[in-house]
N, C-alpha and C positions, 0 to 999 in steps of 0.2 A: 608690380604691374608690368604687363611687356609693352614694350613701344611698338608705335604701327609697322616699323621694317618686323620685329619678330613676329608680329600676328601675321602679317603678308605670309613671311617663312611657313611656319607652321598650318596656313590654309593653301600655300601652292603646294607642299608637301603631304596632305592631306587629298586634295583634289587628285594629284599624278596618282597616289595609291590607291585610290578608288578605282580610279580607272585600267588599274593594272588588275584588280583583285574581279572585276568585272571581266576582264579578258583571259583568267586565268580559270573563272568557275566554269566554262563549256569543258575544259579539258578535265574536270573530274568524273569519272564515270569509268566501268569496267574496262579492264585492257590496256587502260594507262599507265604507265609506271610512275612512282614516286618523284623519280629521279628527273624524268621529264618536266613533269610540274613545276621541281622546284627550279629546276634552272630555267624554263620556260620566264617564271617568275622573275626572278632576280635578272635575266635578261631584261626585260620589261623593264625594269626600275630603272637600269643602267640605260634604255633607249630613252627614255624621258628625263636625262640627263641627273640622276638621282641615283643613291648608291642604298645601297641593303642598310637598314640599321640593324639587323641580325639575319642568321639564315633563316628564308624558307624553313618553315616548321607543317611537316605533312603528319599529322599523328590521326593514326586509324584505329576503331574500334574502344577496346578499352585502355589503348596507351592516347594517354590525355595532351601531353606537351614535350615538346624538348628532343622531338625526333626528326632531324633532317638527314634526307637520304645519306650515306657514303657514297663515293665514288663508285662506281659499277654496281650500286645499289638494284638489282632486278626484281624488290616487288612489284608487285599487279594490282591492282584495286578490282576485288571482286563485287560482284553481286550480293547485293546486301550487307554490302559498308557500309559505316561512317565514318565520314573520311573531314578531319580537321585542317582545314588550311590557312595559320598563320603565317604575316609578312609583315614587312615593315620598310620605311624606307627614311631616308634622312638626305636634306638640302644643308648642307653646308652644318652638320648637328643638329639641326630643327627637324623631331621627330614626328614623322607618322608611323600606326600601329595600328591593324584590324584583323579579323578573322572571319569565316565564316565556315558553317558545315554542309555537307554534302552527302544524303541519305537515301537509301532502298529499301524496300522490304520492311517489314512489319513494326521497326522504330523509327520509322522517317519522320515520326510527328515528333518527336524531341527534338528536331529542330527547329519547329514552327514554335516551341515551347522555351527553348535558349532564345530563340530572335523577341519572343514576347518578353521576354526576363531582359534583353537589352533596353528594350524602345520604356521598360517601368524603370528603368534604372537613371537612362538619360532626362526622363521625365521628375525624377527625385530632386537630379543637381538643381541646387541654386546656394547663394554666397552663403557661409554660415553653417551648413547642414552638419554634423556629423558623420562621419561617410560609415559609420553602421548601421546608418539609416538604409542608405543604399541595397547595402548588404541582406536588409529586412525585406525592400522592398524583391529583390532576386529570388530570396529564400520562399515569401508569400508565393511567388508564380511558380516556383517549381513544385512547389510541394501541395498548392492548387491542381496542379497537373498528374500527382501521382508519383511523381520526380523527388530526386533530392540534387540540391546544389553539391556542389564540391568544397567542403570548405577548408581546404588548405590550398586552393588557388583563389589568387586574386586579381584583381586591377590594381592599378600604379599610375603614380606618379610621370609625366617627363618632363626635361628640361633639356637644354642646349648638351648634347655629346651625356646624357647620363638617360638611359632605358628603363632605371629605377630611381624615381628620385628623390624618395622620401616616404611617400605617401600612400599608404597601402589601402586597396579598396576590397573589404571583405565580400563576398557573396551571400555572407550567414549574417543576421542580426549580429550586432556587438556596438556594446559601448567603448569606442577608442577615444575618446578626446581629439581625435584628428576631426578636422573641420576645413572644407574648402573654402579660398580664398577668391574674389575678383582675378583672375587671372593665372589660374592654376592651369596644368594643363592634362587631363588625365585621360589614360587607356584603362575605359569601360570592358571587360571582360568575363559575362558570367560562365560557367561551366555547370550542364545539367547532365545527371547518371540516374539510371535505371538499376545501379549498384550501389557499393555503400556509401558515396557518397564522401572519399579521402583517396590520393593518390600516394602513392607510394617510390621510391628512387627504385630504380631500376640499374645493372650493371653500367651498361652500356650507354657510352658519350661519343656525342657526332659535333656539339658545340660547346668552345671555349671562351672565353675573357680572360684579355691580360690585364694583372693585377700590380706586379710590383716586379721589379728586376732584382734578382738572387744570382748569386754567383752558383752558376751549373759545372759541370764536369764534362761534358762533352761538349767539341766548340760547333755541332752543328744543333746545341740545342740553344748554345748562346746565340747563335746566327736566327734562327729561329722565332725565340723572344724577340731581338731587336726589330726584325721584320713585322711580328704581329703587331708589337706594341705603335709604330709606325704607321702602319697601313690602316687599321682598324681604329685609331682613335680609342679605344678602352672598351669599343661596342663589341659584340659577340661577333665572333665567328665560325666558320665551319673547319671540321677536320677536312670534307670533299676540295673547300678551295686552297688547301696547300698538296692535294696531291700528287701535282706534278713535282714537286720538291724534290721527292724519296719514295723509296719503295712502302709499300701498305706496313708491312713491317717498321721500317726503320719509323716511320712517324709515327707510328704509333707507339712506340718504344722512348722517341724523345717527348711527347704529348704526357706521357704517363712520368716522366721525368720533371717536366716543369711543370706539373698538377704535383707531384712529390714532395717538391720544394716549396710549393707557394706562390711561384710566378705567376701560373694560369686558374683559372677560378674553371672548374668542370661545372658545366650544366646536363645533371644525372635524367637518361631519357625517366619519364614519369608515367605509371600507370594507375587504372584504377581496384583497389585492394581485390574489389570481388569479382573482380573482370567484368566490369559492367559497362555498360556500350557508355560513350559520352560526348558528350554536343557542346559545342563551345558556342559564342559569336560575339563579336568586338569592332567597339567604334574608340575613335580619338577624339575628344571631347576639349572646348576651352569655359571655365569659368567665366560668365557674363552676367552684370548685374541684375538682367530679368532671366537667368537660367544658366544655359549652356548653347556653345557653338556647335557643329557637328562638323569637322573638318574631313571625314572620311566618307559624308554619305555618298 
């Protein structure tokens, strides 16, 4: 069970994020760069005295997750995107986590169709459930819709400094023996495609986690670990905020080095296998004996 300082945490952390994620949806629309966004964003968290619990995650079309700008990053967001906008924020560890989409032109309604797959999903929670019930109920609204879920993404678990924390919440029917507790605290996130409905890792990494400290070979990549392991707490972060460090080169060449080793955990940008457009949307949810809290609406 959390005590009332940690539900406090967790619902002032939930409220600032909303209000960030509100000030931050007029700025998606054509002509905007990525890069804007996401620092617009993470500004935002840090003026409401709140720190990222991972980067600004903008993923368009059919790359589904796991893509935050690089530095001098100059896409555009055309005309008839879909433009994914997860964030997230954290008060002293106590996490908030939501997303929302942002659509033109002739699939805009996949995301009146992801936001209805969210508001069946929050309506499932209560103590006890199964969370492949959840999963069921996501699956039923997409697939009412013409849609298929994504089912190799999920919702999750948080807890204090951990963004995953055990508990996995599928999108697809499934019997897991996981079962929410009075006081759980979980990021609701269904993901709908108009393709086949599985994402796939993609080369390219813009965000890290530090894992464990390994002895490296080069000492600006030991300087480096020290630094991240420090500043970020264990939570993700981005390649763009070390880039004033080093040249685009050299970090990336030490990035690829303590991903080599085992230090840093890569999170592989993700898309969808048949390039199919895909609509996200997410709340942070707490286990309550008559349901669920909604700490992000």
């Amino acid at each position: 069970m959390l005590s009332e300082e940690e539900l406090e945490a967790y619902r002032k952390a939930g409220k600032l994020l909303a209000e960030v994620r509100e000030q931050v949806r007029p700025l998606v629309k054509p002509g905007v760069t990525l890069l804007e966004i996401a620092e617009k964003a993470e500004e935002l968290i840090a003026q409401k005295g709140a720190k990222p619990a991972f980067p600004c995650n903008i993923s368009v079309n059919e790359v589904s997750a796991h893509y935050s700008p690089p530095a001098n990053d100059d896409t555009i967001i055309k005309e008839g995107d879909m433009v994914k906008v997860d964030i997230g924020a954290h008060l002293d560890g106590y996490i908030a986590d939501t997303a929302f989409t942002v659509a033109t032109g002739e699939k805009a309604e996949m995301v009146q169709v992801v936001e209805k797959a969210l508001e069946a999903a929050i309506g499932a929670i209560k103590p006890g459930i199964d969370v492949g019930e959840i999963g069921r109920v996501v699956e039923e609204t997409a697939t009412a819709a013409g849609l298929k879920p994504v089912r190799n993404l999920t919702g999750h678990s948080l807890a204090r400094w951990d963004l995953h924390a055990g508990l996995t919440i599928p999108n697809v029917k499934e019997t897991t023996g996981q079962k929410l507790s009075v006081g759980d605290v979980v990021a609701l996130e269904p993901f709908v495609t108009d393709g086949a409905g599985y994402v796939e890792d993609q080369k390219k990494t813009y965000i890290f986690r530090y894992l464990r400290d390994v002895p490296t070979r080069l000492r600006m990549s030991r300087e480096l670990l020290r630094d991240v392991k420090r500043d970020y707490d264990g939570l993700p972060f981005a390649e763009r905020w070390l880039a004033k460090r080093m040249s685009k080169l050299r970090l990336e060449l030490t990035l690829r080095e303590l991903t080599g080793v085992g230090a840093l955990w890569p999170y592989y940008v993700l898309a969808e296998r048949a390039k199919g457009k895909v609509a996200q949307a997410e709340h942070t949810v707490i286990v309550t004996e008559q349901g669920c809290e909604v700490t992000t609406r």
